[in-house]
C-alpha positions in Angstrom: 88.9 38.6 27.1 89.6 36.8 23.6 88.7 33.0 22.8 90.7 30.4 21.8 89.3 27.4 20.2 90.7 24.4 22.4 90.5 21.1 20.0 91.4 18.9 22.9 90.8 20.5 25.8 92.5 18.9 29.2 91.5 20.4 32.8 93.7 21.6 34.9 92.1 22.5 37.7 89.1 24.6 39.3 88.1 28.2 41.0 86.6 26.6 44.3 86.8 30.0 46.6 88.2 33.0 47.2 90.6 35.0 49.5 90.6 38.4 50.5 89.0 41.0 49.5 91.4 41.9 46.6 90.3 39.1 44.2 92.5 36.5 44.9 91.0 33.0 44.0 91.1 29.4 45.4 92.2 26.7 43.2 91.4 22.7 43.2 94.9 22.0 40.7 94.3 18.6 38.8 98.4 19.1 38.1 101.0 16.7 39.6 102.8 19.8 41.4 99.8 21.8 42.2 101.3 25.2 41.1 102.2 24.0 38.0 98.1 24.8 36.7 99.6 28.3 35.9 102.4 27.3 33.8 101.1 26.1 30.3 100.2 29.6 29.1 96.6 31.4 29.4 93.9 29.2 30.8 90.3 28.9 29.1 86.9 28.3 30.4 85.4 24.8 28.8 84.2 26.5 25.5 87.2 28.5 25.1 85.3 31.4 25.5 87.2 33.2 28.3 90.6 33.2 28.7 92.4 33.9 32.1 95.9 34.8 33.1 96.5 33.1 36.4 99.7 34.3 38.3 100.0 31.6 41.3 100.6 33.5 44.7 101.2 30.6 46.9 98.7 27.2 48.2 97.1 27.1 51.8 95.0 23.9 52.9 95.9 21.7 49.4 94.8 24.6 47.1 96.8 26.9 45.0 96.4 30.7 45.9 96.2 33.1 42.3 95.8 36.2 41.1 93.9 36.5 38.2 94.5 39.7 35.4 91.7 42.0 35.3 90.0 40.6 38.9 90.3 42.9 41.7 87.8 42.3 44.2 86.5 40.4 46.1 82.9 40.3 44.2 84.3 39.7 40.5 86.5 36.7 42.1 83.1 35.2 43.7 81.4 35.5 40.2 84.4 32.7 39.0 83.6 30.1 41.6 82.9 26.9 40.1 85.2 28.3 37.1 86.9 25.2 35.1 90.1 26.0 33.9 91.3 24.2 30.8 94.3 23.9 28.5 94.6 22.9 24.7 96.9 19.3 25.2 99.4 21.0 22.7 100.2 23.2 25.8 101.2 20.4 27.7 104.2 18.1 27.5 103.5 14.2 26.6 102.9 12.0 28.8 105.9 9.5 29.8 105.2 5.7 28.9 102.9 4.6 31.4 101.6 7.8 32.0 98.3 9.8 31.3 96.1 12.8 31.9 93.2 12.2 33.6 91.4 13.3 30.1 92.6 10.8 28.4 90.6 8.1 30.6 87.2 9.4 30.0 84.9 7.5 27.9 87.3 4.6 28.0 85.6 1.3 28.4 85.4 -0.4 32.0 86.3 -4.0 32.5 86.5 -6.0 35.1 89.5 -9.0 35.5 86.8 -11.1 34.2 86.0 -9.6 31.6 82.4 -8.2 32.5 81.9 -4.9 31.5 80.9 -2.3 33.6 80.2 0.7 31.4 82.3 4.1 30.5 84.3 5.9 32.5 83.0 9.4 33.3 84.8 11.2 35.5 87.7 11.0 38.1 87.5 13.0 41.4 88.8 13.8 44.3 86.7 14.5 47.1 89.5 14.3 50.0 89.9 10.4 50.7 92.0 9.6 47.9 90.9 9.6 44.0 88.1 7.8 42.4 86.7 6.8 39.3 82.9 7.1 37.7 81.3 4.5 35.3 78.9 5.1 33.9 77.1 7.6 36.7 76.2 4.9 39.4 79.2 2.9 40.4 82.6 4.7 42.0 85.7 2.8 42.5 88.9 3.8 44.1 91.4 5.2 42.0 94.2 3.0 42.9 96.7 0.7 41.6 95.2 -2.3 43.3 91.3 -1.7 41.8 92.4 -0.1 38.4 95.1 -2.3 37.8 95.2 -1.4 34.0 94.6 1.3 31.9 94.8 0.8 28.4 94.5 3.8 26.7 95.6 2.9 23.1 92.8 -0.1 22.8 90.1 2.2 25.0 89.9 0.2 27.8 90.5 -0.1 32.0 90.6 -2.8 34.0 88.8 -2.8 37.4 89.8 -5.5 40.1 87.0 -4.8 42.2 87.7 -4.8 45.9 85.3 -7.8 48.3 81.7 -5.9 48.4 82.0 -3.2 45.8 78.9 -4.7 43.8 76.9 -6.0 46.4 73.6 -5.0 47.0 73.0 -2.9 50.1 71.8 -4.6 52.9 68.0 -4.3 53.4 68.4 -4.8 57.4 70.6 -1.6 57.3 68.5 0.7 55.1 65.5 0.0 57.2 67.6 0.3 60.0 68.2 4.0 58.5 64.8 4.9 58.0 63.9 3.9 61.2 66.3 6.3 62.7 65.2 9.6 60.6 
């Protein structure tokens, strides 16, 4: 499969399973309509390396269902698991005012109202309760409106409200309480 060089790659989504024993795949869409991960053109591993043509077959249980060209069993579809699939941002169409891709947030500087920084932002997920954000690899905050209550992409920055308990130490009763009980 040819290479493409992506100069600002954006990811749209992820090969989590598969289905069947024809090589249909599973994927995690990061897209607003979930079968829209298909529709910008060939999709690239992170590197560019590998290109894939995905044809969308339907979505069961909050993933997509695809076929992808040249992957017809059930053994070449397992080898993609953990696959990312990624787009050049020239594939895509801008973002509205007051909109983003989720790309666009990493690295940005975290802040809270006060002005205390927090670190970078490395990652947004969702693990199925709702989206949250990474700084800096040890602190995760909901992805919401009321704890991220601006994102300022032009001047780098996000503003975290943090929510009653988010940066409190655990409670030392508890975690002994824990080890008592393993």
């Amino acid at each position: 499969m040819p290479s493409h060089n992506l100069t600002d790659p954006v990811r749209l989504g992820i090969i989590v399973g598969v289905r069947g024993i024809k090589g249909e795949v599973r994927i995690k869409s990061f897209t607003d309509d979930p079968t829209d991960v298909a529709a910008y053109g060939p999709l690239f591993d992170r590197e560019g390396k590998t290109q894939y043509f995905v044809r969308v077959t339907g979505t069961n249980k909050g993933v997509v269902l695809a076929r992808i060209d040249g992957i017809d069993d059930r053994n070449a579809a397992e080898a993609l698991k953990r696959t990312e699939l990624f787009v050049d941002r020239s594939q895509l169409p801008p973002a509205d005012e007051d909109e983003f891709y989720d790309a666009d947030l990493i690295g940005l500087q975290a802040e809270t109202t006060t002005g205390e920084s927090l670190g970078k932002v490395k990652g947004l997920y969702d693990f199925g309760a709702g989206p949250v954000m990474e700084i800096d690899g040890n602190l995760m905050v909901p992805f919401t409106k009321a704890v991220v209550p601006e994102i300022d992409v032009t001047n780098g920055k996000v503003i975290i409200d943090p929510p009653d308990g988010l940066f409190d130490p655990p409670d030392p009763e508890l975690k002994d309480e824990q080890e008592q009980t393993t």
